[in-house]
C-alpha positions as CSV (number, residue, x, y, z in Angstrom):
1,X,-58.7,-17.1,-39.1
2,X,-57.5,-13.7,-39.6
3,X,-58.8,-12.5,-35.9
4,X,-56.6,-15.6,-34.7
5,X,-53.3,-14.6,-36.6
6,X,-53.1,-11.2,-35.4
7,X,-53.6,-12.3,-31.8
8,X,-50.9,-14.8,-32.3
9,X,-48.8,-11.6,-33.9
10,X,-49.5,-9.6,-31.1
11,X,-49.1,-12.1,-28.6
12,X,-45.3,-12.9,-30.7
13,X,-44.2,-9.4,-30.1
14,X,-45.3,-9.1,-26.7
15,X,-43.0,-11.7,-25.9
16,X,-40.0,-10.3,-28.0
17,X,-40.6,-6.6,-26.0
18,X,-40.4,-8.5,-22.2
19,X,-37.3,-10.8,-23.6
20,X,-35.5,-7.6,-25.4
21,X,-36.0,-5.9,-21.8
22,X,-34.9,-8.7,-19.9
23,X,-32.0,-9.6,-21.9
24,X,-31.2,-5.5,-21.7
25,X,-31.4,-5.5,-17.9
26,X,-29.4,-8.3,-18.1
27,X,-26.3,-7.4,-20.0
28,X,-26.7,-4.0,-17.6
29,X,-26.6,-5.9,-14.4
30,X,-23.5,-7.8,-15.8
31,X,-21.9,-4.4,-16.9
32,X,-22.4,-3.3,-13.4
33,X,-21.2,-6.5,-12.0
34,X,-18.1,-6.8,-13.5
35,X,-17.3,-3.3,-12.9
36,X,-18.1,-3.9,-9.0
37,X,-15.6,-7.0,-9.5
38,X,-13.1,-4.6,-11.5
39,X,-12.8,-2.2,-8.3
40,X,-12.5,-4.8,-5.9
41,X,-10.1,-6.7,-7.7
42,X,-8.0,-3.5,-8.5
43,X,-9.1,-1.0,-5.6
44,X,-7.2,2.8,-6.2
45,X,-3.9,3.3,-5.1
46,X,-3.6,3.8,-1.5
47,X,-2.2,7.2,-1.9
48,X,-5.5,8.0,-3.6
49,X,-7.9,6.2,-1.2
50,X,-5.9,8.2,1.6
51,X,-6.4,11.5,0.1
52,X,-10.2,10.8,-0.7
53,X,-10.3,10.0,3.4
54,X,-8.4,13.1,4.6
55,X,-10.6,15.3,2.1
56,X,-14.2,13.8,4.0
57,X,-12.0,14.4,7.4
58,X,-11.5,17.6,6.6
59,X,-15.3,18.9,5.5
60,X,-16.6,17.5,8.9
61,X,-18.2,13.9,7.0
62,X,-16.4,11.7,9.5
63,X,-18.1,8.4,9.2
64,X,-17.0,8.6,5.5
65,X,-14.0,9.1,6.8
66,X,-13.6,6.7,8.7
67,X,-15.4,4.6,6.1
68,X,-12.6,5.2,3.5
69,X,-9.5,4.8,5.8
70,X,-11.2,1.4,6.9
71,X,-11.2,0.8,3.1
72,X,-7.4,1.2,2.8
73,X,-6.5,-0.5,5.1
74,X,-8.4,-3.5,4.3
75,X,-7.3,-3.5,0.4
76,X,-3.5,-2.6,1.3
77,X,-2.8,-3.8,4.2
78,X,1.0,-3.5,4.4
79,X,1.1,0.0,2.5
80,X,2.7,2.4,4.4
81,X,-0.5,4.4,4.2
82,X,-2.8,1.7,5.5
83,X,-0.7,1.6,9.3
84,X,-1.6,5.8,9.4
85,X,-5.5,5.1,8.4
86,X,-6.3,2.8,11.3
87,X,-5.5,5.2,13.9
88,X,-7.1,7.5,12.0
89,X,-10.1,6.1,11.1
90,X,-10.3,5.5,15.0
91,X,-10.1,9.7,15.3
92,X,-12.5,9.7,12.5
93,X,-14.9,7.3,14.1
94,X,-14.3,9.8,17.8
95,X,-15.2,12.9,15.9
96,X,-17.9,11.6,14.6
97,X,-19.4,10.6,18.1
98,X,-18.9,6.7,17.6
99,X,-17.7,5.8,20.8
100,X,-17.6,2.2,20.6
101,X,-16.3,1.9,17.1
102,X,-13.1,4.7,18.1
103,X,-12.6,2.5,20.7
104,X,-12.4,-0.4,19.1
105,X,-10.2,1.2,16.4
106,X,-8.0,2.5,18.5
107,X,-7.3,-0.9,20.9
108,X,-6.9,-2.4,17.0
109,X,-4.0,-0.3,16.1
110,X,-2.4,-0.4,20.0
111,X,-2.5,-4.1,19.5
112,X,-0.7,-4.3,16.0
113,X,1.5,-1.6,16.5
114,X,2.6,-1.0,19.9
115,X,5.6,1.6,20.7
116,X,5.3,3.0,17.2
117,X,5.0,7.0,16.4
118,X,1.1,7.1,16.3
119,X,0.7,4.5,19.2
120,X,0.4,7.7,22.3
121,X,-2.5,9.0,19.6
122,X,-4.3,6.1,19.7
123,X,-4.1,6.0,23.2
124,X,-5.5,9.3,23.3
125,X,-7.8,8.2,21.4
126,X,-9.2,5.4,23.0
127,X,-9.1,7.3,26.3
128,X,-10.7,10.6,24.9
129,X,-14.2,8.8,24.2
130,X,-13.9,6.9,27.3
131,X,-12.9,10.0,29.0
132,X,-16.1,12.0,27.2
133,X,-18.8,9.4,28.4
134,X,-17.8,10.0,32.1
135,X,-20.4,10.7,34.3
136,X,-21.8,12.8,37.2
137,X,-20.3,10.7,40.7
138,X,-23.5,9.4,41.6
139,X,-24.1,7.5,38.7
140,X,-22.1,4.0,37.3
141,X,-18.5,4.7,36.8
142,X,-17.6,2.0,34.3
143,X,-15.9,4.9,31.7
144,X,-14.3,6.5,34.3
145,X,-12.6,3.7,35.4
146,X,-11.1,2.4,31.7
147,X,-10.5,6.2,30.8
148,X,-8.3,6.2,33.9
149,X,-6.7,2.8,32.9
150,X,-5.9,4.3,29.2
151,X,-4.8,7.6,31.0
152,X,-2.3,6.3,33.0
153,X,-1.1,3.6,29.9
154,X,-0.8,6.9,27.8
155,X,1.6,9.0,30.6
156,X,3.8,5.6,31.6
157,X,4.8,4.5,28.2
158,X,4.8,7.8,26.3
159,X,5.9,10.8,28.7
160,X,7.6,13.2,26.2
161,X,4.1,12.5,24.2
162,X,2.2,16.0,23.3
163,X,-0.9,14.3,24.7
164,X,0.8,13.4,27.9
165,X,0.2,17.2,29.4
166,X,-3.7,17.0,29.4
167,X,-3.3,13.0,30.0
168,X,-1.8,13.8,33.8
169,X,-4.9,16.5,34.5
170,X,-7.5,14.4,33.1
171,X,-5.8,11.5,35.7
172,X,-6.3,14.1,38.9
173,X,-10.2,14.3,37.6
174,X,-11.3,11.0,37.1
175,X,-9.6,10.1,40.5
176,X,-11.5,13.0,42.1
177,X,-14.5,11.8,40.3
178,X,-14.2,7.9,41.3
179,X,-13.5,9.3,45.1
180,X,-16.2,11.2,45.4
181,X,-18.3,8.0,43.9
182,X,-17.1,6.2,47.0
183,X,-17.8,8.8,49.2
184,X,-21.0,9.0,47.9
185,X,-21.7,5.1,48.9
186,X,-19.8,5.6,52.0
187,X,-22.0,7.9,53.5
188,X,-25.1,6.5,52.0
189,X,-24.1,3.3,53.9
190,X,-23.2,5.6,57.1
191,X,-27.2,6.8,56.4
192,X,-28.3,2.9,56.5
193,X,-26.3,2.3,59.3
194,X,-24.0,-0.3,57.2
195,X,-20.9,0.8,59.2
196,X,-18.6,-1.9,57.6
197,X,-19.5,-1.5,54.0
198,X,-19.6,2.3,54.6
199,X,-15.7,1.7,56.4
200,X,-14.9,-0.2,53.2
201,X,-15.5,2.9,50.8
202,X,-14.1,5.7,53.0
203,X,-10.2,2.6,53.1
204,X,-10.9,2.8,49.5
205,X,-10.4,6.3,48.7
206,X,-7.3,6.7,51.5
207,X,-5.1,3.9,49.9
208,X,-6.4,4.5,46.1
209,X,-6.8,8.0,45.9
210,X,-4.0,10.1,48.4
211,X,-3.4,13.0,46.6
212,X,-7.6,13.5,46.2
213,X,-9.8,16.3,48.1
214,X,-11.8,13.7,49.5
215,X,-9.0,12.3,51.7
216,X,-9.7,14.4,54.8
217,X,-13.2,13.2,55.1
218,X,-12.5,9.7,54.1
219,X,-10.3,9.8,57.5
220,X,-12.7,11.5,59.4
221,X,-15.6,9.3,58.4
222,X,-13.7,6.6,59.5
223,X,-13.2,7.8,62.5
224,X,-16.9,8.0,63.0
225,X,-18.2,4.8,61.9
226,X,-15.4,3.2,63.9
227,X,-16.2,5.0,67.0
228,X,-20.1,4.0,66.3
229,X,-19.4,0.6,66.3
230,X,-17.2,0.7,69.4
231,X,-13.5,-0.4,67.5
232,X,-12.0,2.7,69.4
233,X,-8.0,1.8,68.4
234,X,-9.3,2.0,64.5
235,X,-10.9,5.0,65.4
236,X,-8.1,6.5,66.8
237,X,-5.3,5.5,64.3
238,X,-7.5,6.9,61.6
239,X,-7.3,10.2,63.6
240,X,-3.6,10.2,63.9
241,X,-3.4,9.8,60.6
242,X,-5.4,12.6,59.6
243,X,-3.9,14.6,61.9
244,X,-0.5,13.7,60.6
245,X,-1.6,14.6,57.4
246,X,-4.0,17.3,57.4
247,X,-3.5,19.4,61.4
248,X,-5.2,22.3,60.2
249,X,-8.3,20.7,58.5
250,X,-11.8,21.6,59.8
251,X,-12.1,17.3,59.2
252,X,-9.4,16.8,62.0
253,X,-10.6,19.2,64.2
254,X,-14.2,17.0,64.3
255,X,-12.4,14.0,64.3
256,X,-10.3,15.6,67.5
257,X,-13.5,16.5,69.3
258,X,-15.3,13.5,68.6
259,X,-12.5,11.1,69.7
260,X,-12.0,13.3,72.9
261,X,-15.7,13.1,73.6
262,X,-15.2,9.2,73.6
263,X,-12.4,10.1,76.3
264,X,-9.7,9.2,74.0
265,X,-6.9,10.3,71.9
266,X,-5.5,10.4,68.1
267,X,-2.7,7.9,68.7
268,X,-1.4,5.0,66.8
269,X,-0.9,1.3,69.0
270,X,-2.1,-1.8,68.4
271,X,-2.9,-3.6,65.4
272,X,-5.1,-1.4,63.5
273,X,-5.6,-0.9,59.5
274,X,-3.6,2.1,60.2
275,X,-0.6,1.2,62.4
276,X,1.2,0.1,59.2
277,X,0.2,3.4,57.7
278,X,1.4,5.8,60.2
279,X,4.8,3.7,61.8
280,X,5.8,4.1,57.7
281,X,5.4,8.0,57.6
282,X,6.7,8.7,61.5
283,X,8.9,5.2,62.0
284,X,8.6,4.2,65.5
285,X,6.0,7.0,66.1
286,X,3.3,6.7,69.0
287,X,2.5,9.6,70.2
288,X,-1.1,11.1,69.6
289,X,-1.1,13.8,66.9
290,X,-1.4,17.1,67.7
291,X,-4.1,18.8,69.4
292,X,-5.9,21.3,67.0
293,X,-5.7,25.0,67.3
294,X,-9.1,26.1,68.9
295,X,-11.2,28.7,67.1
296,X,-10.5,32.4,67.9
297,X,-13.4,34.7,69.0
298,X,-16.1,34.5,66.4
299,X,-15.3,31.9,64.7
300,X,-17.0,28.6,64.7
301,X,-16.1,25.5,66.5
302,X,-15.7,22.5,64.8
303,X,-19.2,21.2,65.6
304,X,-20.6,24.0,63.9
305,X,-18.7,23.3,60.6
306,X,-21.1,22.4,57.8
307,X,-20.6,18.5,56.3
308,X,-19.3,19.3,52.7
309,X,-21.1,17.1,50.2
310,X,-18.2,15.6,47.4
311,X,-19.2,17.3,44.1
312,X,-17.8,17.1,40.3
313,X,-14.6,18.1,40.2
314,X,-13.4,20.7,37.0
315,X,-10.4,20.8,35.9
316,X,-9.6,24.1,38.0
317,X,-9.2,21.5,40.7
318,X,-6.8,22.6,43.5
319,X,-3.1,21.4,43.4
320,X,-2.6,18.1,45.1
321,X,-1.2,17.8,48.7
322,X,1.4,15.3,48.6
323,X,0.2,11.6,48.9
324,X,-0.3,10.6,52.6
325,X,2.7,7.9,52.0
326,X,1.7,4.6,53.2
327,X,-0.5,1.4,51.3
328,X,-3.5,0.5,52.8
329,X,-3.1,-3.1,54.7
């Protein structure tokens, strides 16, 4: 009898221990609860939640940053502070090496608030992390091609910007860069022996990219496949256009030789892809262009001139010959 009341003691105060704690963790678990309800239902002041996110900005945590202006803006939403942290969080989200999600921040704010004072910077934005996963030209040019896009967005609408500067030479190398891509698969295809797709690359870098380095042996090339496959008139308007263009580049004087090995000249006649191009920058024009200065003792001929091979371009590229004034038709 005794043995069987202190096991039911026991057992009595083993049970009030686990429903004491449980009851405890309880009342806890609501304290915490209602104090995550408290916050969300009366977030700080944006002022406060702004400075908290420019103080994580400025000691290099910038996905907290970002984090935090994200925050304002979704529990104030027409502050005047919360306008401010969506383009930043976008530069927080950049800094921080989160492409995708600066990106998306950026397009975000451009979309709300066109036209206003921090729409160039999130253009900038927006192109800067398109602009920093560019690569090398013999590899997919999918960032180059939208950084360009945003690049050229940023210069038309906001010319006086202070981003506008480095907007115009970052423009001059991604076109260099998306040229020499073509050239690339131009003169692959040349190697294959796909003279029409190769043809196709080399029109592509003449009508979309003038003012590039790769222009002079986009023309010549042309000249070559075209005189490969026999179409001698597109071969020689191509010429005539390069040496409108370019009369003292070594590309001319191989296109010269080549075309006068075929027994013909750099003229323009007929209806060619380039009769267009060359009546609009000499109107009524049809003479050949002129022949090129032959080399002086010593020097090399033409045929002797090494085939450049399109690189990278820096941004110590050249300054740009004027564009070669005609559309591509």
């Amino acid at each position: 009898m005794v043995t069987t009341w202190l096991a039911d003691a026991r057992g009595a105060r083993r049970w009030f221990t686990v429903a004491a704690t449980a009851s405890l963790l309880a009342f806890a678990g609501a304290c915490s609860s209602t104090s995550d309800m408290s916050k969300v239902l009366n977030p700080d002041p944006p002022d406060k939640m702004y400075a908290d996110a420019d103080r994580a900005l400025n000691r290099g945590a910038y996905t907290e940053a970002a984090q935090k202006f994200e925050d304002l803006d979704r529990d104030h939403p027409y502050s005047p502070e919360a306008r401010r942290a969506m383009v930043m969080a976008a530069y927080a989200y950049y800094k921080a090496g989160k492409f995708p999600e600066a990106i998306a921040a950026g397009k975000r704010y451009t979309t709300l608030h066109p036209g206003t004072k921090d729409a160039a910077l999130a253009h900038h934005i927006i192109a800067s992390a398109n602009y920093d996963d560019i690569k090398d030209p013999y590899r997919d040019q999918t960032a180059t091609r939208k950084a360009l896009a945003e690049l050229r967005t940023l210069v038309e609408r906001y010319p006086d910007s202070p981003y506008s500067k480095e907007a115009i030479n970052r423009i001059r190398i991604a076109e260099d860069i998306l040229a020499a891509s073509e050239m690339e698969v131009g003169r692959q295809y040349l190697t294959e022996k796909k003279y029409i797709g190769a043809i196709n690359r080399f029109k592509t870098v003449v009508t979309d990219y003038q003012t590039t380095p790769q222009v002079e042996e986009a023309l010549y090339r042309i000249v070559e496949a075209n005189m490969t496959l026999g179409i001698v008139p597109e071969a020689q308007a191509a010429g005539a256009v390069l040496g409108h263009n370019f009369p003292n580049s070594e590309w001319y004087k191989r296109a010269y030789a080549l075309l006068k090995s075929g027994g013909v000249s750099p003229s323009i006649a007929g209806d060619t892809f380039f009769t267009k191009a060359l009546k609009a920058i000499t109107p009524g024009s049809k003479t050949p262009a002129a022949e090129p200065k032959q080399p002086g003792p010593g020097q090399p001929s033409p045929e002797d001139m090494p085939t450049p091979k399109g690189g990278v371009p820096t941004a110590t590229t050249p300054a740009r010959k004027p564009p070669l004034g005609f559309a591509g038709g």
